[in-house]
C-alpha positions in Angstrom: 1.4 -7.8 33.1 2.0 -4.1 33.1 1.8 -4.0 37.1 4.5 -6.5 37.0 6.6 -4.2 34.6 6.2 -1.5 36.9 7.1 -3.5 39.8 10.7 -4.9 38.3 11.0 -1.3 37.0 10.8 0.1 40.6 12.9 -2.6 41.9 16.1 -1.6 39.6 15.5 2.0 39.8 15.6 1.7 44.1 19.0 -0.4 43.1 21.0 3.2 42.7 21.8 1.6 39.1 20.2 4.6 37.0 22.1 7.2 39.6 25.5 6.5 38.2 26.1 9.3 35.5 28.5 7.3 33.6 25.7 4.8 33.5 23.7 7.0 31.7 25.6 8.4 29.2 26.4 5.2 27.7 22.5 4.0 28.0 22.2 7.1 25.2 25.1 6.1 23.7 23.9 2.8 23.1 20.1 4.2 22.1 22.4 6.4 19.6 23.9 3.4 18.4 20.9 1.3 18.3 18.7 4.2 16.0 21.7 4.2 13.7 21.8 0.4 13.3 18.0 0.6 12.6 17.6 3.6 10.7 16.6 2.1 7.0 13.8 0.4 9.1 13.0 3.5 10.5 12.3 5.1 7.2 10.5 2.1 5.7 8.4 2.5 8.5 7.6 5.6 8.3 7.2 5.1 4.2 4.4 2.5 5.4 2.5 4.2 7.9 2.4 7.9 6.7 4.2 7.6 3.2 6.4 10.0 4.8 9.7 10.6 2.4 13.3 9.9 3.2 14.2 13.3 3.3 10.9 14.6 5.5 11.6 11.6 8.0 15.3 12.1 8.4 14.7 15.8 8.9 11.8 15.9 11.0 12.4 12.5 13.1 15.6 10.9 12.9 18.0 13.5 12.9 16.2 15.5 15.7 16.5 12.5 17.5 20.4 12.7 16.7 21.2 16.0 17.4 19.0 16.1 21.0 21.0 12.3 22.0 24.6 14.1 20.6 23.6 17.4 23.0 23.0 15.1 25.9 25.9 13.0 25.9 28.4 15.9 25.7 27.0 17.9 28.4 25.1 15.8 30.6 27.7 15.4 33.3 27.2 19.4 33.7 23.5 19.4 34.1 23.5 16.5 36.8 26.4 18.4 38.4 24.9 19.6 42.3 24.3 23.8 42.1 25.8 25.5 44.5 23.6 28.6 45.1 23.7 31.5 47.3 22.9 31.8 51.6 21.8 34.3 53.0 23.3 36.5 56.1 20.7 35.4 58.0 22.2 31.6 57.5 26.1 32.0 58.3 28.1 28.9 58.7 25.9 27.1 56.3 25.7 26.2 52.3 23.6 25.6 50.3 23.0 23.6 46.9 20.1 21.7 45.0 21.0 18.1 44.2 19.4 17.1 40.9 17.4 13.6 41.3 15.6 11.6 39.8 11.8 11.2 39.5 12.1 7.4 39.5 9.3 5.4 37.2 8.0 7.3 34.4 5.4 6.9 31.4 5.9 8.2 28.4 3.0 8.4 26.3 4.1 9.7 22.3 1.6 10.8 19.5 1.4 9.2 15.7 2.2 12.3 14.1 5.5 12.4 14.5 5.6 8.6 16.2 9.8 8.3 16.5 10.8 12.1 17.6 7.9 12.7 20.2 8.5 8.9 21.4 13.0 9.1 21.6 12.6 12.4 22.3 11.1 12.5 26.1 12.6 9.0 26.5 16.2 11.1 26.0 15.2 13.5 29.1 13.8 10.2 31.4 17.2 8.3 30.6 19.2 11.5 31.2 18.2 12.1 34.8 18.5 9.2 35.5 15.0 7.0 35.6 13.9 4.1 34.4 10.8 4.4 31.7 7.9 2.7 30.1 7.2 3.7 26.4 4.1 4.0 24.8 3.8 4.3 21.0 1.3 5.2 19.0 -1.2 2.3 17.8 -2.2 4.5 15.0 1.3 4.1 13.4 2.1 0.3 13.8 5.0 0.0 11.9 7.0 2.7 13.1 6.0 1.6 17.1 7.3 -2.0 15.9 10.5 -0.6 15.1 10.6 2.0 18.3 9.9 -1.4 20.4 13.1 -3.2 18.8 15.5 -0.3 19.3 14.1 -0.3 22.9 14.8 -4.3 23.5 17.8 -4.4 21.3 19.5 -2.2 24.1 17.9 -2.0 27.2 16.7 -5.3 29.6 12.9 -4.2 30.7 13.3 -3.3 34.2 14.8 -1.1 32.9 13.7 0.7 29.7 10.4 -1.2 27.7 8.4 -0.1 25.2 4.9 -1.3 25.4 2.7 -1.4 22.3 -1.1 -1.4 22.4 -4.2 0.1 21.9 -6.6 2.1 24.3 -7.1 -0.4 27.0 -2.5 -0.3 27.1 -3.3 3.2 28.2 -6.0 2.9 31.0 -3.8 -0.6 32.3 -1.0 2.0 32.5 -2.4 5.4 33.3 -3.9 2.9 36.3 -0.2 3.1 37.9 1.3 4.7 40.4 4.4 6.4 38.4 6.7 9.1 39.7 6.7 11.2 36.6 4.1 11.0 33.3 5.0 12.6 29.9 1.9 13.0 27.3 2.1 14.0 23.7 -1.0 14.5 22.3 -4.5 15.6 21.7 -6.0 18.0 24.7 -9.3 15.6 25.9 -6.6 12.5 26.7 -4.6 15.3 28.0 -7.4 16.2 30.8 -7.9 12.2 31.2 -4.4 11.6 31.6 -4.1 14.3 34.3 -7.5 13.1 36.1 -5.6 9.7 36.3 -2.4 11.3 37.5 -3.9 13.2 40.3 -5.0 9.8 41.9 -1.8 9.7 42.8 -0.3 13.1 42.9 1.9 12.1 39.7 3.4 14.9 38.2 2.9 15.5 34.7 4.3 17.0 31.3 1.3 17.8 28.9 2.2 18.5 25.5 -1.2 19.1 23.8 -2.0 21.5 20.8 -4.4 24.2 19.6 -5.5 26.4 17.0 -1.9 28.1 16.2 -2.3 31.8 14.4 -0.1 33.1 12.0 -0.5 36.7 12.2 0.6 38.9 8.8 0.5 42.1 9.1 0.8 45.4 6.6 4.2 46.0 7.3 5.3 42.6 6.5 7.4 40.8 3.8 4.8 38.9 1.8 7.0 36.4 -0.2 8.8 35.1 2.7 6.0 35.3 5.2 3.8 33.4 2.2 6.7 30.6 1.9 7.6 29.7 5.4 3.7 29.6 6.4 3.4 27.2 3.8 6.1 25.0 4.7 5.0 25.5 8.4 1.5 24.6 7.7 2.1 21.4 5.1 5.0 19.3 6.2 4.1 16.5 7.5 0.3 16.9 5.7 -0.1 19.6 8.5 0.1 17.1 11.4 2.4 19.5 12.7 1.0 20.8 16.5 2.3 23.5 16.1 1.9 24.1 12.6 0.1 27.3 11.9 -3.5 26.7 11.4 -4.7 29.5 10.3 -3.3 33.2 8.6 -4.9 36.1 10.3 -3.8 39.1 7.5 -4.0 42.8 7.0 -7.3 43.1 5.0 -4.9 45.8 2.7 -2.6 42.9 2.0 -4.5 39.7 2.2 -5.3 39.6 -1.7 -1.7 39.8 -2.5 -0.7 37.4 0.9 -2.6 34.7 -1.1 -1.3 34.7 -4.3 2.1 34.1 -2.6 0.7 31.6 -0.6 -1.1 29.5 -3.8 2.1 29.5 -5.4 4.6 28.8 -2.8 2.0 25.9 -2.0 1.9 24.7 -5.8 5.5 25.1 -5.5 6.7 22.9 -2.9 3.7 20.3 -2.7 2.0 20.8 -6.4 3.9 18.1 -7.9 4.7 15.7 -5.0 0.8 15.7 -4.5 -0.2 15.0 -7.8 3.0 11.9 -7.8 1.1 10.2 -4.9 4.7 11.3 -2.9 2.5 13.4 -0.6 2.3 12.5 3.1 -0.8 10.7 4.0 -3.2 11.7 6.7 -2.9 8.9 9.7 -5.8 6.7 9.1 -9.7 7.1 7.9 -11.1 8.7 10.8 -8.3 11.7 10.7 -9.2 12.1 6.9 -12.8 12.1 7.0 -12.3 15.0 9.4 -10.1 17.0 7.5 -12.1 16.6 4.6 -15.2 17.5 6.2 -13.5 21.4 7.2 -12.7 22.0 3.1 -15.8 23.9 2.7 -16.8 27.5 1.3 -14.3 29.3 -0.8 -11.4 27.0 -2.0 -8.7 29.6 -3.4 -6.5 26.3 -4.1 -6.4 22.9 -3.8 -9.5 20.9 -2.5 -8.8 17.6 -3.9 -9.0 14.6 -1.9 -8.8 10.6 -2.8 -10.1 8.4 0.0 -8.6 5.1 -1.4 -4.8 6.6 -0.1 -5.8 8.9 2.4 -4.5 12.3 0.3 -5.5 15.1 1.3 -3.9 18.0 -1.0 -2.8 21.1 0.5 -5.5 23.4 0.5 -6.2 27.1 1.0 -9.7 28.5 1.8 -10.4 32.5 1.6 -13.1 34.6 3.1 -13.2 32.7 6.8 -14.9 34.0 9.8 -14.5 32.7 13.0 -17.8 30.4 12.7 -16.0 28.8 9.8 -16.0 24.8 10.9 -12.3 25.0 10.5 -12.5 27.2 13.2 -14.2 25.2 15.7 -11.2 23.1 16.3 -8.0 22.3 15.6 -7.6 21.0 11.7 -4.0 19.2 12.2 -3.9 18.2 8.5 -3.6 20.1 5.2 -6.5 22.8 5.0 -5.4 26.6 5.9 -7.9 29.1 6.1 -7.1 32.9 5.9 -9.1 35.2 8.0 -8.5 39.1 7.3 -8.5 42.4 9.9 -8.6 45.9 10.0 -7.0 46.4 13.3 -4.0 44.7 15.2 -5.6 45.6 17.9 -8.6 43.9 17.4 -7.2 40.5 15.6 -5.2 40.5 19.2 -8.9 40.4 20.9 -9.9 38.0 18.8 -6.8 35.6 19.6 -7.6 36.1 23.1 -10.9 34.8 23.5 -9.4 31.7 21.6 -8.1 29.0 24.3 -4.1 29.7 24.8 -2.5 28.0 21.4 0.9 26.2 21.7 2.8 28.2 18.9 2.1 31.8 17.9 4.0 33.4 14.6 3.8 37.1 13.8 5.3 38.0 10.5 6.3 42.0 10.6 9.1 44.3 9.5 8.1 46.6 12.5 9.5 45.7 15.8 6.9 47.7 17.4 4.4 45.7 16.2 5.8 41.7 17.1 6.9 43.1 20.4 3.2 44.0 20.8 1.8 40.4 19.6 3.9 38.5 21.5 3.4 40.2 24.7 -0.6 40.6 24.1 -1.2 37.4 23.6 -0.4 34.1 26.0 1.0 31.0 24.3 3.5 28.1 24.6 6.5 29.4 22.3 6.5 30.8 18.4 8.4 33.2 16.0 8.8 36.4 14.2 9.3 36.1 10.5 9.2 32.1 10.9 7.1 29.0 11.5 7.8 25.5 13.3 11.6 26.1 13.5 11.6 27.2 17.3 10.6 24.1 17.8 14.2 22.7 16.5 16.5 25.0 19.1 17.3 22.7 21.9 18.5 25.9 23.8 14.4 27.3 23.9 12.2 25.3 25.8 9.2 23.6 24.0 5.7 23.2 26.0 2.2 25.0 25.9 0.5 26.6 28.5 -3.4 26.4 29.1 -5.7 24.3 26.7 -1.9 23.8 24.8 -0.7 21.8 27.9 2.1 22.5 30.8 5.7 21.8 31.5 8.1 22.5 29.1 11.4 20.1 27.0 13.9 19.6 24.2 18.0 19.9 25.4 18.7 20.8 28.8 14.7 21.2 29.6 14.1 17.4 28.8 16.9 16.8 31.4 15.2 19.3 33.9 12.2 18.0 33.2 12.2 14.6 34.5 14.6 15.8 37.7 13.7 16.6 40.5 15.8 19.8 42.1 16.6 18.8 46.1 17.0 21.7 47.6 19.9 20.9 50.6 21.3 23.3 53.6 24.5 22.0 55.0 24.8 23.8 58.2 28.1 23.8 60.2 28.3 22.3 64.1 31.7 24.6 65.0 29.4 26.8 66.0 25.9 27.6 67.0 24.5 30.7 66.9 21.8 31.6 69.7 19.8 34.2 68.1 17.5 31.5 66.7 16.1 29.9 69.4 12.8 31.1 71.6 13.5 33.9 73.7 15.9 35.5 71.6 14.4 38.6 70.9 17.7 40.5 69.2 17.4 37.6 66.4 13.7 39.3 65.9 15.4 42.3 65.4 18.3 41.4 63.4 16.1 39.7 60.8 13.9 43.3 60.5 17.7 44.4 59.9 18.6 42.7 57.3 15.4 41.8 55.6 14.4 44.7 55.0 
């Protein structure tokens, strides 16, 4: 079935069909038009699978999703537009230019945590330059994938955009095909068996994975807001954020005071909503037994937990050390533990020797100091002063590097992303210049000329 998928797929992509800009700005025109029409369902969805709120979903889904289609539409004729770039001397009578193209085939593979923006999103980047595309929601959110897959049918025929729903075994029948271009969103030991698969044959790949986030704080910062946009960072969504910070790494002179801030902003924002069952639920029984498992050893606030909806409330935990169990791996729901230091220095060394994470937040007064963080330590992208909202500038590129993932999207990067540059020299036949040929030993030397 999903061989015969790719094969029709194939087929209208080699067509030229998917070439055609106009073509493609009214495929996204009629996906915008399509999420619109089905955006109620959306949310109900979304109610259903994660008892995710209106507000949270429009904001952290289905707007995204508007303002990334809206960027596309207006400027995509630029991006596909050929780039004339600079010749050398050494090449007169020529020109030269990179012709965007597209990969052909592609797999996207989205992630339950956030199942419509990680799903439309890449799928606005495949459409964009031009390919054809197989979508696979997450199993884990069933409602929300039944919705995707009706948007997807509503508007596109299946050789040329499908949406295929499924469980593990939908994944190896895929990940078993020869596409031109894979895009993964998700957790970093699929990641490795995705790009095992891919390698059979020499697919490229976009990796979007995840990892244990720090939020450094140091002495010189402000408290209150560091405190409140770490805990909105951190809880939205119930943490299933990957790049939600997922742990604070303070100044031992201000970590006392750090968590006050942090146990009331927390009470603040999610206090009530917890305690009215209005709370986003973690994904499914596995996910919360996990969580639950990490709320150990000193609980400054929170703790509480009821199995029968999958709660989890947002939790803060003092006194950590590294051999802490929520540091062993990444939490990716509501626990936060806060570790202290003496030395910037050193918490730098410690980040370090932790695999590269895909989001990094240092919250300082001191430019000295961020300037120092972010260029001591590798990681995909981040802030200073902030958490999460990087991640909503379509003009930065989004993407982890390392154990976080590879390759890089959101705006124009989605777009570049699923192209592939053609680099083209157009050389003239008026005339033919003899230098280059054997036995022309002034060429030799003219190149030494202007070379060096």
């Amino acid at each position: 079935m999903h061989e015969s998928l790719f094969n029709r797929q194939k087929q209208f992509y080699q067509s030229g069909k998917t070439h055609s800009i106009p073509f493609r700005i009214e495929s996204l025109r009629q996906l915008k038009r399509a999420v619109h029409y089905y955006e109620d369902a959306l949310l109900e969805a979304m109610k259903m699978d994660l008892n995710k709120g209106e507000t949270e979903g429009y904001l952290t889904e289905i707007g995204y999703v508007y303002h990334d289609l809206n960027l596309s539409i207006k400027n995509l004729k630029k991006w596909a537009e050929t780039e004339k770039v600079k010749t050398p001397a050494s090449h007169i009578g020529s020109t030269s230019k990179i012709h965007k193209e597209p990969y052909g085939v592609t797999l996207i593979i989205s992630p339950w945590n956030y199942p419509f923006n990680l799903a439309i999103g890449p799928l606005i980047g495949a459409i964009g330059a031009g390919n054809t595309a197989i979508l696979k929601p997450s199993e884990h959110t069933p409602a929300i994938s039944r919705v995707i897959s009706d948007i997807i049918s509503l508007v596109f025929p299946e050789k040329y955009i499908a949406s295929v729903e499924g469980g593990i075994e939908t994944n190896q029948s895929l990940l078993n095909l020869p596409f031109n271009y894979i895009f993964y969103t998700g957790g970093s030991h699929v990641g490795k068996i995705v790009m095992e698969k891919a390698a059979q044959h020499l697919t490229p790949v976009t990796l979007e994975l995840g990892g244990k986030s720090p939020a450094i704080v140091t002495k010189n910062a402000n408290l209150k807001i560091a405190a409140k946009r770490i805990v909105w960072g951190k809880f939205i969504n119930a943490g299933q954020t990957c790049v939600a910070p997922d742990f604070v790494y303070a100044h031992a002179s201000i970590k006392k005071e750090l968590i006050r801030h942090l146990k009331y902003y927390t009470e603040k924002f999610y206090g009530e909503t917890f305690r009215n069952g209005d709370y986003m639920h973690i994904v499914n029984k596995e996910h919360f037994d996990r969580v639950k498992d990490l709320i150990q050893g000193d609980v400054v606030h929170g703790g509480h937990t009821d199995q029968s909806t999958l709660s989890i409330e947002p939790t803060i935990i003092d006194n950590v050390d590294f051999g802490h169990d929520a540091m062993q791996e990444e939490i990716f729901g509501p626990v936060l533990p806060v570790l202290e230091f003496d030395s910037l220095d050193k918490a730098l060394l410690d980040i370090r020797d932790l695999p590269d994470p895909l989001a990094l937040y240092v919250f300082t007064d001191k430019k000295t100091e961020s300037a120092k963080v972010i260029q001591s330590v590798p990681f995909g992208g981040g802030a200073v002063n902030d958490t999460v909202f990087h991640l909503v500038n379509p003009h930065l590129p989004f993407g982890g590097r390392g154990n976080s993932g590879m390759g890089r999207y959101h705006g124009k990067y989605s777009f570049e992303t699923f192209t592939h540059e053609k680099s083209i020299l157009d050389q003239t036949t008026r005339f033919d210049l003899p230098f280059r040929y054997p036995n022309a030993k002034l060429f030799g030397k003219m190149l030494k000329y202007i070379w060096r």
